[in-house]
C-alpha positions, 0 to 999 in steps of 0.5 A, a space after each residue: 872158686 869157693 874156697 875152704 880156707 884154714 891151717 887144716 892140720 889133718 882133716 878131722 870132722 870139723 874140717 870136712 864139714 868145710 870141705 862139704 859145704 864148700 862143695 856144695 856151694 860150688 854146685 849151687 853156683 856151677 863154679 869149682 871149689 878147693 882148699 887154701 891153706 899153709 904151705 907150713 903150719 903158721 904155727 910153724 912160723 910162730 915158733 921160729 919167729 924172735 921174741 920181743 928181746 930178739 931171741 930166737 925161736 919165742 915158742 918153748 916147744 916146737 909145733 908138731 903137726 898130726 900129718 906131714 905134707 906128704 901125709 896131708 896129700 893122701 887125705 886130699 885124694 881120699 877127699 878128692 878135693 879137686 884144687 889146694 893152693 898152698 900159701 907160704 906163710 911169711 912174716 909178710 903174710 903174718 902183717 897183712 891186713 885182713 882185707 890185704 889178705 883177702 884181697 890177696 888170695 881174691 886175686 890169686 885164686 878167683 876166688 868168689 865165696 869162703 867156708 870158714 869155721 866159727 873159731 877162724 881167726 886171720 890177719 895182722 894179730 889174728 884181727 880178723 874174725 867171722 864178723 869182720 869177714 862178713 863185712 869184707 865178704 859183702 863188700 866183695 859180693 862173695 858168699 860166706 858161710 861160716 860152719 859152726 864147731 863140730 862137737 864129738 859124741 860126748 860134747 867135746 869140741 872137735 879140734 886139731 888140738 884136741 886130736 893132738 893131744 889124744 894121739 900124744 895121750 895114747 888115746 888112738 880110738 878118740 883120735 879116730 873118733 875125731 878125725 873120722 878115720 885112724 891116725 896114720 904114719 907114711 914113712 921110710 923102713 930104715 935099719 934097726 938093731 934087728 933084735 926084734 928078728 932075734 926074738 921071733 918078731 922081725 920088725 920094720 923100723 919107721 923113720 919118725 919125723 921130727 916134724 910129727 906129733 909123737 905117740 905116747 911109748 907102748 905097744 898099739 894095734 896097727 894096719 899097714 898098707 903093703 903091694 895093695 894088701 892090708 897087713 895087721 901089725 904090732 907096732 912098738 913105740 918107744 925105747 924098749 925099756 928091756 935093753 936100755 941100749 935105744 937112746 931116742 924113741 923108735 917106732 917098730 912094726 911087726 907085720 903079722 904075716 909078711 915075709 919080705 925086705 922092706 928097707 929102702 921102701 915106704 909104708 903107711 901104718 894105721 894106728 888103731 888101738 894102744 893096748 899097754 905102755 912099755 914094760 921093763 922085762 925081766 928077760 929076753 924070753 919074758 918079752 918073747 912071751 909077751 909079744 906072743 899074747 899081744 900079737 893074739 890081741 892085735 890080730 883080733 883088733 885088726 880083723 874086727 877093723 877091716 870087717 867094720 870099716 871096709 868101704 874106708 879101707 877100700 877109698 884108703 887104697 884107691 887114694 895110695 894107688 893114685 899117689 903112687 
């Protein structure tokens, strides 16, 4: 097996120069090839792990990850990646040795070559590093190849950091532009206030995972996936500063031309676009109004997106439909 080894928090363009090169090795060779990655983060376990004085977890914020599993086993069928073998990432794990853990997951998996990134880092300490996996690669008669960081349009190097930190900032077309396709949510409809039905904008309220990195709290131009069918949506992050009656964030979703029962069911919303923050509203009617024109705004960003990009929204659907 040659295997594309990483955290792989979401697929961005950096990781799929892995998952290419990995693919075509495995031609090269007649063998198979996959991804070995992290049941968990290990970041994950990082920040549970006890500080030195015993306290626990070390880290000041918990890691937020841009995809949750089940998100992440909808990009492995959109790149049809034909093998993932998911590690759990333990404190055993954590004070392996490099060549333990190579050895490790040689054993385990067949495996024959890897496809690193320049900034792969393994083992005990993160000791391990490209020039220490060549030696231990030579040694094994495996091929390595190790794929240099992939820069965005303006130079700046393509990370999950990176994209993490645009979809915190509210910057869903730098994120899209990183990631080679829209940040997205797949998650359960559940029971809101249904004020948005009261306005004239019923909405579908996802459940946000605690484990999910957060967007930043305004309204976004969004596409959602439902019985088949693309639906434009104006989506709502936040606390609906109008009421002040929400006490955590929400994320709401008024699907354009959609007329149904959604609760109970799960969707999956494309984040396109943030076109402003919350607004506090001096009334009820003024936000009313409001919705009104960034529905217009939506529709067009929507439309342009599906005519733009159909050959990804097609590959999108297919990969949704064999989950199913």
């Amino acid at each position: 097996m040659i295997a594309a080894i990483g955290a792989f928090d979401g697929y961005h363009l950096g990781h799929q120069a892995l998952l290419s090169r990995a693919e075509a090795k495995a031609r090269e060779r007649g063998t198979r090839w996959g991804v070995i990655t992290f049941t968990d983060h290990p970041d994950v376990f990082f920040a549970r792990r006890p500080c030195a004085d015993g306290n626990a977890p070390c880290a000041e914020t918990p890691f937020k990850s841009l995809f949750v599993p089940e998100e992440q086993r909808l990009l492995e069928r959109f790149f049809a990646i034909p093998e993932v073998h998911r590690i759990d990432f333990t404190e055993e794990i954590a004070r392996m040795a490099p060549d333990e853990f190579l050895s490790r997951v040689g054993r385990e998996f067949g495996v024959r070559g890897i496809v690193v990134g320049e900034d792969f880092r393994f083992g005990r300490g993160r000791s391990g590093d490209a020039a220490s996996l060549s030696e231990s690669c030579s040694e094994a008669g495996w091929s390595l190849d190790v794929i240099p960081m992939r820069l965005s349009s303006d130079g700046r190097p393509i990370c999950s950091t990176a994209v993490r930190d645009a979809v915190a900032n509210g910057e869903m077309r730098l994120a899209w532009e990183f990631l080679g396709y829209p940040f997205f949510t797949k998650s359960a409809v559940v029971h809101g206030l249904n004020r948005g039905a009261s306005l004239g904008f019923p909405t579908a309220n996802v459940e946000i995972r605690p484990r999910k990195i957060g967007m930043r709290h305004g309204v976004y131009a969004t596409l959602a996936h439902i019985g088949g069918a693309w639906l434009a949506g104006a989506a709502n992050v936040g606390l609906n500063p109008t009421f002040s009656d929400v006490a955590s964030p929400r994320f709401e979703v008024n699907l354009l031309d959609y007329d149904g029962d959604l609760y109970g069911s799960e969707i999956t919303v494309f984040t396109l676009d943030h076109l402003r923050d919350e607004i506090r509203f001096a009334s009820a009617g003024d936000l009313a109004e409001q919705i009104a024109r960034d529905t217009e705004a939506i529709r067009k960003i929507s439309e342009e997106a599906l005519s733009r990009y159909k050959p990804l929204w097609e590959r999108f659907s297919r990969s949704m439909a064999a989950g199913a």
